[in-house]
C-alpha positions as CSV (number, residue, x, y, z in Angstrom):
1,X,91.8,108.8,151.4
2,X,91.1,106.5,148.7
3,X,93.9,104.3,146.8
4,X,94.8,100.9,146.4
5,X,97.4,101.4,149.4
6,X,94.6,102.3,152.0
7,X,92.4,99.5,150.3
8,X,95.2,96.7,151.0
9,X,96.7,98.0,154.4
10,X,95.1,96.4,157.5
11,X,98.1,94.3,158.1
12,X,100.0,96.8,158.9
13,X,97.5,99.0,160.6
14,X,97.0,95.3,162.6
15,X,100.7,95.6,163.7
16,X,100.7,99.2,164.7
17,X,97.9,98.4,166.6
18,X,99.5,95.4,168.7
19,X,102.5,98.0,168.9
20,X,100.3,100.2,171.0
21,X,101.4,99.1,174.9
22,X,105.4,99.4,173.3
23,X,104.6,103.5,172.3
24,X,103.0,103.8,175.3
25,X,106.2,102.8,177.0
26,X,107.8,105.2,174.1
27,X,106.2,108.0,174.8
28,X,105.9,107.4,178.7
29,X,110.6,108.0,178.5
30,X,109.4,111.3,176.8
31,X,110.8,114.3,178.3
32,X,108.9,116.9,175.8
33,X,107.4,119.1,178.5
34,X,108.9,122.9,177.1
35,X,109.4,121.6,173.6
36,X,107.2,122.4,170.5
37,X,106.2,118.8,169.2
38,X,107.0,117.7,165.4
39,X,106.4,114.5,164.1
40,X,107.5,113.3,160.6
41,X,105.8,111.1,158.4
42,X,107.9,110.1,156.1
43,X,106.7,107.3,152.9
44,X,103.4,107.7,154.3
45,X,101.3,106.8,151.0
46,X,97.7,107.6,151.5
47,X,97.6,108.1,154.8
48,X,94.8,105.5,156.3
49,X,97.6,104.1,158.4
50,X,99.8,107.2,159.0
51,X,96.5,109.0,160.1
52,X,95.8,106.4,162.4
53,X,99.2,106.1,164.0
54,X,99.3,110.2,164.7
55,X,96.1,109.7,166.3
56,X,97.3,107.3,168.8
57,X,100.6,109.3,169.7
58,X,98.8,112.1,170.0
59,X,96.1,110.7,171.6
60,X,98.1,109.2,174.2
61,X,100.4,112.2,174.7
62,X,97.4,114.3,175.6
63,X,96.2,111.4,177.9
64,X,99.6,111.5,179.7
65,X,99.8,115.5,179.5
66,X,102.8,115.5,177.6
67,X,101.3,118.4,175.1
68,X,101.6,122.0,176.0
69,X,100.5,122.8,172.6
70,X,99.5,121.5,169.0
71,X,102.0,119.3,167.4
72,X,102.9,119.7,164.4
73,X,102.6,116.4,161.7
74,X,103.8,116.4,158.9
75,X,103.5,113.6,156.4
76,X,105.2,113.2,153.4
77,X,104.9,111.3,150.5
78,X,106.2,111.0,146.3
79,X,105.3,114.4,144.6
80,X,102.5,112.1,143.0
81,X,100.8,111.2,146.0
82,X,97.6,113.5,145.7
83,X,96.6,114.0,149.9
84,X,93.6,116.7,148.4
85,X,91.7,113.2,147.1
């Protein structure tokens, strides 16, 4: 995930991190037991900080037991963005 987006980013991965207690408390109100789990990425450019967010729902939702099975993530992007690179 290479790109001058992932190379200028950790601002914003800095304020997704401090947001971590508040979707904690997010996903704590979560009533998803029977449902399938999809999560949309939408404008996610490269992906450095989109990854890293999914990893800490997801993360957290398996922590808290919240999963009975895969999500499903999908990110999305401009036609141009290239995820394969």
């Amino acid at each position: 995930m290479a790109g001058s987006y992932n190379q200028n980013s950790d601002p914003q991965l800095a304020i997704i991190n401090l947001m971590i207690p508040y979707i904690h408390l997010g996903i704590d109100e979560l009533d998803i037991s029977p449902l399938s789990l999809i999560i949309a990425d939408f404008g996610s450019s490269h992906g450095k900080n989109s990854i890293e967010a999914m990893k800490i729902f997801i993360n957290y939702l398996q922590k808290t037991n919240k999963l009975t099975a895969s999500p499903l993530v999908v990110h999305n992007d401009l036609p141009t963005n290239d995820w394969t690179t």
